[in-house]
N, CA and C atoms as an extended XYZ file, in Angstrom:
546
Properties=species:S:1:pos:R:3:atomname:S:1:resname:S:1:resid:I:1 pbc="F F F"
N         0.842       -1.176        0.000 N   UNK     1
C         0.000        0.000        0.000 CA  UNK     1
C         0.887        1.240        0.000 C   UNK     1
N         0.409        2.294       -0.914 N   UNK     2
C         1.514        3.141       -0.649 CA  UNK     2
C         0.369        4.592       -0.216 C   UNK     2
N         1.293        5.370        1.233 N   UNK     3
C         0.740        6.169        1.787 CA  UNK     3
C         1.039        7.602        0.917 C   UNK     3
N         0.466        8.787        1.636 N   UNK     4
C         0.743       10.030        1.210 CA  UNK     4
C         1.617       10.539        1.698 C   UNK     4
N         2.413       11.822        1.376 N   UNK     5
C         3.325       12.220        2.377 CA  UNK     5
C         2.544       12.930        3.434 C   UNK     5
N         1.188       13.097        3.857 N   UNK     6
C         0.638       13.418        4.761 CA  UNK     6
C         0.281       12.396        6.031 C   UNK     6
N         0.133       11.101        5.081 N   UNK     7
C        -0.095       10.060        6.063 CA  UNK     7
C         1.182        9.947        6.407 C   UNK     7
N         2.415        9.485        6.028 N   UNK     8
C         3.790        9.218        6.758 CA  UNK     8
C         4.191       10.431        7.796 C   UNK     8
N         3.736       11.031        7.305 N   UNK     9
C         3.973       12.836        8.888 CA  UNK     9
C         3.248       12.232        9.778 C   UNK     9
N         1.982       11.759        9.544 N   UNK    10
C         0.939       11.719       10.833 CA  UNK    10
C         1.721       10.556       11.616 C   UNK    10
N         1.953        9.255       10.776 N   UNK    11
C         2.682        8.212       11.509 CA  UNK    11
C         3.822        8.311       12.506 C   UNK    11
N         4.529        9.087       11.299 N   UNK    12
C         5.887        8.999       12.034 CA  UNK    12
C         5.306       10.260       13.624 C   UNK    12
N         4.914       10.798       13.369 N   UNK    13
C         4.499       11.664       14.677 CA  UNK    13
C         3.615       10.618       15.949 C   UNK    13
N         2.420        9.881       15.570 N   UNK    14
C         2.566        8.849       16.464 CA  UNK    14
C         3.475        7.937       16.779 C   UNK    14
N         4.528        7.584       16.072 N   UNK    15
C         5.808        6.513       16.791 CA  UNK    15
C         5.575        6.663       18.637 C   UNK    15
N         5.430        5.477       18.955 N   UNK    16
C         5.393        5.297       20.184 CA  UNK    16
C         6.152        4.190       20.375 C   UNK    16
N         7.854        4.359       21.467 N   UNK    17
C         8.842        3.538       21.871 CA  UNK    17
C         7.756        2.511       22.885 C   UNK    17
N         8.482        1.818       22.503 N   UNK    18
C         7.838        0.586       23.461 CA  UNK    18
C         9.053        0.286       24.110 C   UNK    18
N         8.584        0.301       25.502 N   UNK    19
C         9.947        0.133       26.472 CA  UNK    19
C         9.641       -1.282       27.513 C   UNK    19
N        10.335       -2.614       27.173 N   UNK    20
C        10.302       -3.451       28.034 CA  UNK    20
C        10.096       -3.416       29.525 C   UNK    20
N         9.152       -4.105       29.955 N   UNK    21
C         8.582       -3.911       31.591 CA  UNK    21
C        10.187       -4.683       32.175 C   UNK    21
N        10.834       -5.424       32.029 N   UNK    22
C        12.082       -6.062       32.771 CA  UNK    22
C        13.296       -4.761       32.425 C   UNK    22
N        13.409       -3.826       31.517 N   UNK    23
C        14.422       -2.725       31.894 CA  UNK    23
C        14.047       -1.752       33.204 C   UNK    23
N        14.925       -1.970       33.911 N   UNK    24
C        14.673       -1.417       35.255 CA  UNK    24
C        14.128        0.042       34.747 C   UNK    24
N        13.642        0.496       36.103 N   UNK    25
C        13.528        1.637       35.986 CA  UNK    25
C        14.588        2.453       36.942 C   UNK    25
N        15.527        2.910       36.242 N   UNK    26
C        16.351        4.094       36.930 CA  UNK    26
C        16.440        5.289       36.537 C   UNK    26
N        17.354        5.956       37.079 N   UNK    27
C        17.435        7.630       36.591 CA  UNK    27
C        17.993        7.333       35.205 C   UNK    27
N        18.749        6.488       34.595 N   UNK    28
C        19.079        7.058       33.245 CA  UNK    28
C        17.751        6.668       32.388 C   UNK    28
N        17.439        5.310       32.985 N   UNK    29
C        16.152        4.909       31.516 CA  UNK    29
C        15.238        6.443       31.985 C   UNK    29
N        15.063        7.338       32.923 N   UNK    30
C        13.900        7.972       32.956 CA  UNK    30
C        14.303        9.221       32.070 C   UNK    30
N        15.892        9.567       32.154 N   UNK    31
C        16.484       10.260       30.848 CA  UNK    31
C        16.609       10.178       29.192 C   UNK    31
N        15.843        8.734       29.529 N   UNK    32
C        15.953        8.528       27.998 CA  UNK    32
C        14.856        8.582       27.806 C   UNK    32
N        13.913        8.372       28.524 N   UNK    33
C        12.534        8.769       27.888 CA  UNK    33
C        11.895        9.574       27.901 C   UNK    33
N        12.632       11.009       27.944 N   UNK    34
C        12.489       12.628       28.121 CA  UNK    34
C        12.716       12.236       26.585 C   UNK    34
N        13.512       11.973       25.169 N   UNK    35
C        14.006       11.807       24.528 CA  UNK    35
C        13.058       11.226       23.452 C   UNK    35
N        11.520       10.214       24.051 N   UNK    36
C        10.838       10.384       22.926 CA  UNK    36
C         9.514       10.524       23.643 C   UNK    36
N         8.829       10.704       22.294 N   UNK    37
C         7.899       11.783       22.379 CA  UNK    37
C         6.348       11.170       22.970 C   UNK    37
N         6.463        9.762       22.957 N   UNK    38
C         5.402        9.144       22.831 CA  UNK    38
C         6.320        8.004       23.320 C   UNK    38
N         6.020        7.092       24.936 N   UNK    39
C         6.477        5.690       25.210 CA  UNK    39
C         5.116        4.934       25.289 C   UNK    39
N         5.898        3.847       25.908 N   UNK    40
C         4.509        2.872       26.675 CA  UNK    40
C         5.512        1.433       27.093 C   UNK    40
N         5.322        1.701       28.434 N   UNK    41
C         6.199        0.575       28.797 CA  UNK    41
C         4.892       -1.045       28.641 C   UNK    41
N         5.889       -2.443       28.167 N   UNK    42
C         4.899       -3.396       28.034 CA  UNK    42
C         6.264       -4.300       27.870 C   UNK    42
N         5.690       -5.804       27.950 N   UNK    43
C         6.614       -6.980       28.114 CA  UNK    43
C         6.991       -7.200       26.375 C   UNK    43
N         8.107       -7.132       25.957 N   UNK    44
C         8.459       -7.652       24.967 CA  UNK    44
C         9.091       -8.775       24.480 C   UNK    44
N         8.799       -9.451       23.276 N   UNK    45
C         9.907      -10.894       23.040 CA  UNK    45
C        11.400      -10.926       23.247 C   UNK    45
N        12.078       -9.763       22.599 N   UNK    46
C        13.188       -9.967       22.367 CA  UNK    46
C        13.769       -7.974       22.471 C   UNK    46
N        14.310       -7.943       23.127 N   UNK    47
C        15.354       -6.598       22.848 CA  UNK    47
C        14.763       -5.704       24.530 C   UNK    47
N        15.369       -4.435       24.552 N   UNK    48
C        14.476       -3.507       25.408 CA  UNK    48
C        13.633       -2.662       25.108 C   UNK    48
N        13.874       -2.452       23.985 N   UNK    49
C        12.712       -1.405       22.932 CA  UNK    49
C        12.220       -1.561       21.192 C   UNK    49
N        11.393       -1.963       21.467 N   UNK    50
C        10.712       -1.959       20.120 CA  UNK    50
C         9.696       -0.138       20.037 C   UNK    50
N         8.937       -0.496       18.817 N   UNK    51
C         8.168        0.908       18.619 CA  UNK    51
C         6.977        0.006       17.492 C   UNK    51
N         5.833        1.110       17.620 N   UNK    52
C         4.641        0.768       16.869 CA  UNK    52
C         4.111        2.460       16.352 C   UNK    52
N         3.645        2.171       15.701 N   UNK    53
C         2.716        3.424       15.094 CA  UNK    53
C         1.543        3.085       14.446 C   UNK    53
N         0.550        4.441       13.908 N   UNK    54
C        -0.782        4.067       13.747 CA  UNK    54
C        -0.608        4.785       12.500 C   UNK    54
N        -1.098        4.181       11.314 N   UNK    55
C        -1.443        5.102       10.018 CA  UNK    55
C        -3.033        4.353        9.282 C   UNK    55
N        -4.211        4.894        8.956 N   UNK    56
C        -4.770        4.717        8.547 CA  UNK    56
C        -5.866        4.262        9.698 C   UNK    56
N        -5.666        4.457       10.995 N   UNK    57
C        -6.350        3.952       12.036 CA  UNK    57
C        -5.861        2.757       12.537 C   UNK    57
N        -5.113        2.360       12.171 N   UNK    58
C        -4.552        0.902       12.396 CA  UNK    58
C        -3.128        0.675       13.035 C   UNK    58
N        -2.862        0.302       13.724 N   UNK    59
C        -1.312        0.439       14.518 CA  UNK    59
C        -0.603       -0.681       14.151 C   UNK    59
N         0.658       -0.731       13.802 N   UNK    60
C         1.512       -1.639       13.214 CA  UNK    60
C         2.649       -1.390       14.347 C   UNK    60
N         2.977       -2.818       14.699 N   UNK    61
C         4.523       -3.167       15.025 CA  UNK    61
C         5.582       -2.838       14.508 C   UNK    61
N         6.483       -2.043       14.765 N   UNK    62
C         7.973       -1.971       13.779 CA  UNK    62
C         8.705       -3.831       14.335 C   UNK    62
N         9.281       -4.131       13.154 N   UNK    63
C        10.204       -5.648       13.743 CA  UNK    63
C        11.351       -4.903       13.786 C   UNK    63
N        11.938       -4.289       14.757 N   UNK    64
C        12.528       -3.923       15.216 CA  UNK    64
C        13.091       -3.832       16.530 C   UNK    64
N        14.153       -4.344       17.288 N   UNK    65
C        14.483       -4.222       18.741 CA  UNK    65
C        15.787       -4.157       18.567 C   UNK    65
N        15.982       -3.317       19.997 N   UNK    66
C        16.959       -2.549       20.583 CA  UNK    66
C        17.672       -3.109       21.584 C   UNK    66
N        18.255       -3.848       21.505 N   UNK    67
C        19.039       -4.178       22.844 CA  UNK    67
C        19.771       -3.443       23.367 C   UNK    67
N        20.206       -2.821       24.925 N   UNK    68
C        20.781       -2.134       25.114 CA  UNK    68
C        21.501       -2.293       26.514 C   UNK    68
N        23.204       -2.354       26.507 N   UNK    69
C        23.861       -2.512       27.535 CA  UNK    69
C        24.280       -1.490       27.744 C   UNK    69
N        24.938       -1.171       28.828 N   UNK    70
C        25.143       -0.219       29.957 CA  UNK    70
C        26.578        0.428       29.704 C   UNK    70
N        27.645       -0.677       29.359 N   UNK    71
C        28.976       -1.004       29.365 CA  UNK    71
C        29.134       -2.185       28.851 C   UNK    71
N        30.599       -2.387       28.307 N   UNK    72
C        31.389       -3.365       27.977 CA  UNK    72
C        31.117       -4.525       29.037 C   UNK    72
N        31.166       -4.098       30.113 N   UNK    73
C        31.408       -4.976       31.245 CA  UNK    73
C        30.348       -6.142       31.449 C   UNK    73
N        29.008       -5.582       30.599 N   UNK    74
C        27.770       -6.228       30.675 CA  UNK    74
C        27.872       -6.707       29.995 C   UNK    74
N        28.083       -6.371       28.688 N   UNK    75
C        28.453       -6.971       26.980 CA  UNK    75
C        29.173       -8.315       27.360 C   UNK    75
N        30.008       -8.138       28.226 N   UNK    76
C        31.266       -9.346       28.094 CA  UNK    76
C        30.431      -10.383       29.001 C   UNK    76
N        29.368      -10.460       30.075 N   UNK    77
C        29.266      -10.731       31.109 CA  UNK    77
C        27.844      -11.618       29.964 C   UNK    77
N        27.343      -11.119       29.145 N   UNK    78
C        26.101      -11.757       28.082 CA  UNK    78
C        27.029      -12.617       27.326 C   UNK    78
N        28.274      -12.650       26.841 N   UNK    79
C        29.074      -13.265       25.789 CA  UNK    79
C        29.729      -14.636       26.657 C   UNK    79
N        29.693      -14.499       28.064 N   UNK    80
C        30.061      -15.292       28.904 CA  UNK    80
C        29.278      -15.899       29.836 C   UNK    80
N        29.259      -15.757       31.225 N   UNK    81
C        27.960      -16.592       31.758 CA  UNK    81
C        26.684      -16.690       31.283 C   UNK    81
N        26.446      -15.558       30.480 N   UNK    82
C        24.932      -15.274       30.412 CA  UNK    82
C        24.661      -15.159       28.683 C   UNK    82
N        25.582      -16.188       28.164 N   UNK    83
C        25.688      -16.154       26.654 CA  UNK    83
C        24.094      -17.352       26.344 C   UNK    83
N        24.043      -18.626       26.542 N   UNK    84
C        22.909      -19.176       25.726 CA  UNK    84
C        21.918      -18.325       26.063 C   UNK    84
N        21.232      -17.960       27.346 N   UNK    85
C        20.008      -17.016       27.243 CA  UNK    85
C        20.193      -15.848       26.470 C   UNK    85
N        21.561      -15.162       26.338 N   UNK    86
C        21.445      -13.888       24.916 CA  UNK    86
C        21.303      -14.428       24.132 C   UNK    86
N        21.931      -15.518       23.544 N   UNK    87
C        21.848      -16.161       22.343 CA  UNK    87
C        20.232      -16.249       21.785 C   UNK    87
N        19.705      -16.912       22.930 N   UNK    88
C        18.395      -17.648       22.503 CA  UNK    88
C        17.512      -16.658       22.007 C   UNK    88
N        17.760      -15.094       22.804 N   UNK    89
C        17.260      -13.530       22.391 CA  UNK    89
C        17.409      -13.807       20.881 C   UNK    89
N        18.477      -13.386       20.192 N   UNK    90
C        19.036      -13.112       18.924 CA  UNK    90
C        17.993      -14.023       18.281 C   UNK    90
N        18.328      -15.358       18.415 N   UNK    91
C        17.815      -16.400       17.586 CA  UNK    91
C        16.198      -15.952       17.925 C   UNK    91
N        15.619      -15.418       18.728 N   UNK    92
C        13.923      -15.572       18.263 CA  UNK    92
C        14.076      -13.870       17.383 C   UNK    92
N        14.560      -13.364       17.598 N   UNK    93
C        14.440      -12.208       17.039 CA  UNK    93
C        14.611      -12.170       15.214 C   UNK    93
N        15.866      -13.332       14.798 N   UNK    94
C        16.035      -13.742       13.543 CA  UNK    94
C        14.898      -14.229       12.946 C   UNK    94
N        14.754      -15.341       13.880 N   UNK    95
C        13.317      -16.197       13.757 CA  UNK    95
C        12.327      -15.301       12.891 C   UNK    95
N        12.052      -14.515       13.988 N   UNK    96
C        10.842      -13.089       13.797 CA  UNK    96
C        11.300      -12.194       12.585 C   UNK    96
N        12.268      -12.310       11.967 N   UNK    97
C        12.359      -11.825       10.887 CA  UNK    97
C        12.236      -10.230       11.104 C   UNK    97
N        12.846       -9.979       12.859 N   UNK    98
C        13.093       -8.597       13.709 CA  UNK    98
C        14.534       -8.157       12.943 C   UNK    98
N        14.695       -7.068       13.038 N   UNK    99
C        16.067       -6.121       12.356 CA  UNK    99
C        16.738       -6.315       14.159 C   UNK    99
N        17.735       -6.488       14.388 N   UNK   100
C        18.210       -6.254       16.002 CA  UNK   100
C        19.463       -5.524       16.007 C   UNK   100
N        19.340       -4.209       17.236 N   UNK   101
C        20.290       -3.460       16.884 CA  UNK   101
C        21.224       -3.894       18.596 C   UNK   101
N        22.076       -3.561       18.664 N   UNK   102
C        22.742       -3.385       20.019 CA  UNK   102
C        23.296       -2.708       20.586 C   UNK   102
N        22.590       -1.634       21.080 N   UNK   103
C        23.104       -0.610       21.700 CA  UNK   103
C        24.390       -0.671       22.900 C   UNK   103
N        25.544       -0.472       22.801 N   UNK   104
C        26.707       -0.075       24.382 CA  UNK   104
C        26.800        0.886       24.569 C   UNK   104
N        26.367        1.459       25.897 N   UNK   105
C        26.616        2.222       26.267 CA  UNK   105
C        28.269        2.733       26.936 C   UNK   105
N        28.872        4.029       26.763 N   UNK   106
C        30.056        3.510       27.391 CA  UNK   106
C        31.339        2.993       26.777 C   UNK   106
N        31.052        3.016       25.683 N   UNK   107
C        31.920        1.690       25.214 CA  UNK   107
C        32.445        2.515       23.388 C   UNK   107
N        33.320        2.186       22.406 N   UNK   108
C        33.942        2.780       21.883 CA  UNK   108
C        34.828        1.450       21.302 C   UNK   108
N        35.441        0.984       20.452 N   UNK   109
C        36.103        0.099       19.852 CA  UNK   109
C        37.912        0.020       20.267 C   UNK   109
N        38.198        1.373       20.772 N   UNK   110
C        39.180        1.461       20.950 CA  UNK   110
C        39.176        0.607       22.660 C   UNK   110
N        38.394        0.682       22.958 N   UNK   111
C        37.991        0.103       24.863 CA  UNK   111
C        37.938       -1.119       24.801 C   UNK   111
N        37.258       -1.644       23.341 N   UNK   112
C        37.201       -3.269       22.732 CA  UNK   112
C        38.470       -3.530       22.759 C   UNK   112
N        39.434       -3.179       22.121 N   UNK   113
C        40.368       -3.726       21.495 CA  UNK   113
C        41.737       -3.429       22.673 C   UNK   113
N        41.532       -2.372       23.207 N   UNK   114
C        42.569       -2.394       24.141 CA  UNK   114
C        41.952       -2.779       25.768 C   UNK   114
N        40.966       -3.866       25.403 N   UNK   115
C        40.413       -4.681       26.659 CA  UNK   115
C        40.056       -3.296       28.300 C   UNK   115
N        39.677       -2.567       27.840 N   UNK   116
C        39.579       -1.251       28.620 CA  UNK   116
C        38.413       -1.901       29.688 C   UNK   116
N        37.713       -2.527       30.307 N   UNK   117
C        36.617       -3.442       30.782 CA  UNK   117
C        37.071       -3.876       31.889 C   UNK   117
N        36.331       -4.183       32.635 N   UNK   118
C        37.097       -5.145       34.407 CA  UNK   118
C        37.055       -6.439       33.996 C   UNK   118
N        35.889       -6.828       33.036 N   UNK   119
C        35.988       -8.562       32.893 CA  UNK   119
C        37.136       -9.098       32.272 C   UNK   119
N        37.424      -10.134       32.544 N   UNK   120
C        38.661      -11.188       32.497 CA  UNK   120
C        38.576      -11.460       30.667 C   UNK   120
N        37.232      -11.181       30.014 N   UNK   121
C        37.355      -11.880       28.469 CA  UNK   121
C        38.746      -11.314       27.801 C   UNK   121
N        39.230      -11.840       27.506 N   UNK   122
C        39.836      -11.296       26.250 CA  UNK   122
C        39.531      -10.856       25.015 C   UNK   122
N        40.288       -9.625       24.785 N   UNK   123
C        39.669       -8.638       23.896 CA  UNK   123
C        39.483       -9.345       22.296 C   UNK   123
N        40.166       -9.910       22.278 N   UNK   124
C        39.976      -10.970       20.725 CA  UNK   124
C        39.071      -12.148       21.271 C   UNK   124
N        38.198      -12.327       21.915 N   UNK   125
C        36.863      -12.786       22.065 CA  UNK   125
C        36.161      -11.902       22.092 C   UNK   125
N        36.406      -10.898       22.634 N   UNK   126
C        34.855      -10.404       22.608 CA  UNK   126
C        34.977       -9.758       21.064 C   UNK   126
N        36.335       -8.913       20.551 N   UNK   127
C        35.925       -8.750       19.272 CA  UNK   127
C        35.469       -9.913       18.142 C   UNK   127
N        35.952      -11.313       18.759 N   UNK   128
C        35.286      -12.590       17.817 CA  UNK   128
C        33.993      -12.729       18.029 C   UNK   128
N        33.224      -12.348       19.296 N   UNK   129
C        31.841      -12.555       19.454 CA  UNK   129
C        31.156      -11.427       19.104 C   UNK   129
N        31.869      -10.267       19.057 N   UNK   130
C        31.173       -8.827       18.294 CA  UNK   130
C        30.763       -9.112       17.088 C   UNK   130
N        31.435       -9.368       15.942 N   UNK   131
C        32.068       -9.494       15.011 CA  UNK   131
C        31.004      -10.939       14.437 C   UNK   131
N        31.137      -11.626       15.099 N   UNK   132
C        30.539      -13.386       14.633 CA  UNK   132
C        28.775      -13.023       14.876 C   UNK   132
N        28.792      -12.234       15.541 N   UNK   133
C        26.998      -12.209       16.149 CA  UNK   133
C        26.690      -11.208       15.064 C   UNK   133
N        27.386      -10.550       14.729 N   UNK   134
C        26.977       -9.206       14.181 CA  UNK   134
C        27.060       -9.643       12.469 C   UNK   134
N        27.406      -10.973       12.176 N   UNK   135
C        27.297      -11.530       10.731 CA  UNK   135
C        25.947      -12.767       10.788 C   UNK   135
N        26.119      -13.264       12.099 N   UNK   136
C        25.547      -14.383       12.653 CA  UNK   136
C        23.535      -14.170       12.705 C   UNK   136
N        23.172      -12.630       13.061 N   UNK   137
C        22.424      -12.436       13.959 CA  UNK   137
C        22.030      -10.759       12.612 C   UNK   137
N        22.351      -10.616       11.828 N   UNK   138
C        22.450       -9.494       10.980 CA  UNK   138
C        22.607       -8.152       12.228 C   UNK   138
N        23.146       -8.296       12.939 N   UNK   139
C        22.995       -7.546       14.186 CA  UNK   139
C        23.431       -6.086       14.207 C   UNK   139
N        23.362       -5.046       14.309 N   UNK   140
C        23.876       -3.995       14.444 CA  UNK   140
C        24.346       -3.682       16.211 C   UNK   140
N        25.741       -3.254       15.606 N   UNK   141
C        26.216       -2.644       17.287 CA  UNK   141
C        26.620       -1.688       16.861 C   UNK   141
N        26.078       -0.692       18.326 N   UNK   142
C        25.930        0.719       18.186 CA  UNK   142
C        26.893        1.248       19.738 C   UNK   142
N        28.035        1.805       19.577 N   UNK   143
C        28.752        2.440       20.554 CA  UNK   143
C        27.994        4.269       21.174 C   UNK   143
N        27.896        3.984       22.038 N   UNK   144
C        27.431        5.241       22.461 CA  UNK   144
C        27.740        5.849       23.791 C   UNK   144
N        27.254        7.331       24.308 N   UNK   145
C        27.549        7.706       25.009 CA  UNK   145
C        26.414        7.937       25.976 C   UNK   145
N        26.556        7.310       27.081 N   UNK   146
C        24.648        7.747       27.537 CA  UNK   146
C        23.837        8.449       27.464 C   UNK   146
N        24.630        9.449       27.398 N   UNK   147
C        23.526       10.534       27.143 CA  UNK   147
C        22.603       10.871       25.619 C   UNK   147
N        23.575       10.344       24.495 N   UNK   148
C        23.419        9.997       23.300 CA  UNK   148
C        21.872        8.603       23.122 C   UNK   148
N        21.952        8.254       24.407 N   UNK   149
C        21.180        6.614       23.848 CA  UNK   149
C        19.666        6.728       23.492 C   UNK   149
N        18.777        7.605       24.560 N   UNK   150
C        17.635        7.745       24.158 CA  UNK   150
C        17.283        8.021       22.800 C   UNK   150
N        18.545        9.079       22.273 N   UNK   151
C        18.281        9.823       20.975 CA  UNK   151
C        18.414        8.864       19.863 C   UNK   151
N        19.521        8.014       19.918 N   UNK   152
C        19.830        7.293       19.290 CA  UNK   152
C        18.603        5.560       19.017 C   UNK   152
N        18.364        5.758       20.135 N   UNK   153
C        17.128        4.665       20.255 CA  UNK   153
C        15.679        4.881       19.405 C   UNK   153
N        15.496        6.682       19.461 N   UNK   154
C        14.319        7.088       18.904 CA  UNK   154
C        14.532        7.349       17.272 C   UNK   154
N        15.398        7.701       17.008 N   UNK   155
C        16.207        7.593       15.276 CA  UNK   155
C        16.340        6.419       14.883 C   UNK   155
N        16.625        5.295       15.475 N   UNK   156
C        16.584        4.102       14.498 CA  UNK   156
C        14.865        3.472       14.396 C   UNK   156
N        14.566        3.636       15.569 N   UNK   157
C        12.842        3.725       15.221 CA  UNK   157
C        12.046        4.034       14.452 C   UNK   157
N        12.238        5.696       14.799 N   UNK   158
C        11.736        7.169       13.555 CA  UNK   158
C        11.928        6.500       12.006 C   UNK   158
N        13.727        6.323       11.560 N   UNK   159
C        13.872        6.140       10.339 CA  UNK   159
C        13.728        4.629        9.853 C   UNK   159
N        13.502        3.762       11.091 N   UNK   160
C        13.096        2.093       10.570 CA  UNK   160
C        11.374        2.517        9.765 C   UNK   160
N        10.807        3.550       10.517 N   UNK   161
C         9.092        3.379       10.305 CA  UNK   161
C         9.215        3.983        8.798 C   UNK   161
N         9.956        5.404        8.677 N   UNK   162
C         9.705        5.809        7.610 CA  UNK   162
C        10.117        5.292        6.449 C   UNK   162
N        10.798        4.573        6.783 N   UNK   163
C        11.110        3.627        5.424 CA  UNK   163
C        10.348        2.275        4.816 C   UNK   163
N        10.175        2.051        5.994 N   UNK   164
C         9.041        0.853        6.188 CA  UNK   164
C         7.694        1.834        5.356 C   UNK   164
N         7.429        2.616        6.189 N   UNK   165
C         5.679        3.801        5.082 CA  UNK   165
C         6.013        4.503        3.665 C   UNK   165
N         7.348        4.536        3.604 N   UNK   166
C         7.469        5.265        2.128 CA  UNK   166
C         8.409        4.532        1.137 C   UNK   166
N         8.324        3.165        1.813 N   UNK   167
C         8.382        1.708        0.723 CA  UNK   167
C         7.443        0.410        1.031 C   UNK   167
N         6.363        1.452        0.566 N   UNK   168
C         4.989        0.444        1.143 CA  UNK   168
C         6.002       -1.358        1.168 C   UNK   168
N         5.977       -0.892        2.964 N   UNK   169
C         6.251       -2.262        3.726 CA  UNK   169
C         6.877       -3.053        3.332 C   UNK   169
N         7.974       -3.080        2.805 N   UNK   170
C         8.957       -3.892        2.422 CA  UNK   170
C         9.895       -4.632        3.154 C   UNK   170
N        10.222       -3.222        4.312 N   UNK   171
C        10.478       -3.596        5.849 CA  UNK   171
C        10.172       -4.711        6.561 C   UNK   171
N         9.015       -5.057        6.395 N   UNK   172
C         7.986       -5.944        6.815 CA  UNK   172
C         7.097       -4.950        8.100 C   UNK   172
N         6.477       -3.898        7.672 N   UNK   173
C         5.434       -3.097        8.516 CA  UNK   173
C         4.353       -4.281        9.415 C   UNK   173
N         4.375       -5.437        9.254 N   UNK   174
C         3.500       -6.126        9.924 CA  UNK   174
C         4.085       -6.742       10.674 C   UNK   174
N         5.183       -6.456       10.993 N   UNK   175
C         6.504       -7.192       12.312 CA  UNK   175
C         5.651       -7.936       13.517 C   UNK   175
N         6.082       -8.800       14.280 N   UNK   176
C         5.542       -9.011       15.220 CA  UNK   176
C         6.279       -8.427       16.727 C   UNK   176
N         5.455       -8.799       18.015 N   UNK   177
C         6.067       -8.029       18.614 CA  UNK   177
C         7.619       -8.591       19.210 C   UNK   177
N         8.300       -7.973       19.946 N   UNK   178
C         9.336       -8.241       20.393 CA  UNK   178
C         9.671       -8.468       21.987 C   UNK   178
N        11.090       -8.787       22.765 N   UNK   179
C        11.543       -9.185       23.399 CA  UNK   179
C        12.419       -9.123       24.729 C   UNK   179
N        12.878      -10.076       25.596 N   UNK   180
C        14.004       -9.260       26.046 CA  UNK   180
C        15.107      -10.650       26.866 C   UNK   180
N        16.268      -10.417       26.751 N   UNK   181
C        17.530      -11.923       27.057 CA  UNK   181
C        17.875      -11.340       28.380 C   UNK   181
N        19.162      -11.281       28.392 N   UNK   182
C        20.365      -11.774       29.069 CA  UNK   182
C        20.019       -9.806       30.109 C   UNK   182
């Protein structure tokens, strides 16, 4: 179906983040959601934030989720004790035919590689498990700065929808919903 550029304004202006009921609630998640414009916290399959919008009266799922760690330190701590339950994340999210991004907070490639982290991994594991998941899992990892994350969370949303409405759904606009692992 292809919309108007009046209907894709109206949409993209309802985008509403969907924020997993298991991401705690602390002072930074409450900073990040100064950041969009429209939430709704609810239990998801896979990630900490998905998003939905309404065009035509009808509200669609983005297949889209956000995973999002804190630090390296967490990253390494999912790649290690707490690797099959991340894993099993990824894999329903593939399944679901979800886009999955991975947000670090904290974190920077140069911190990867010169093992900058308290955990014991070694930095050529975790860049082999960066690297292998992120071919493995079509995965996107996203280095950021906290204060950067909300914004960054609501832009891959924003521009997943509009592309999804102004290539009538190619995206797959009928996504199902999403999740949350490790």
């Amino acid at each position: 179906m292809s919309y108007t550029h009046f209907e894709v304004k109206d949409a993209l202006e309802s985008l509403t983040v969907l924020i997993d009921t298991r991401e705690q609630d602390t002072m930074s998640l409450r900073r990040r959601m100064k950041d969009f414009p429209h939430w709704r916290r609810e239990k998801l399959d896979a990630g900490d934030y998905s998003g939905e919008y309404t065009v035509e009266g009808e509200t669609h799922s983005l297949p889209v989720s956000i995973e999002r760690k804190m630090n390296l330190d967490e990253l390494c701590q999912c790649f290690t004790s707490g690797r099959e339950r991340f894993q099993r994340e990824f894999e329903r999210g593939k399944a679901a035919g979800i886009k999955m991004y991975l947000l670090i907070e904290n974190a920077n490639w140069s911190k990867v590689f010169d093992g900058s982290y308290r955990s014991r991994l070694n930095p050529n594991a975790l860049i082999a498990s960066i690297l292998a998941w992120s071919i493995r899992y079509d995965l996107q990892f996203i280095f950021c700065k906290p204060d950067e994350c909300g914004r960054i969370i609501y832009k891959i949303l924003y521009y997943h929808a509009k592309e999804v409405l102004e290539h009538d759904g190619e995206s797959g606009a009928e996504g199902e919903g999403i999740s949350k692992a490790c």
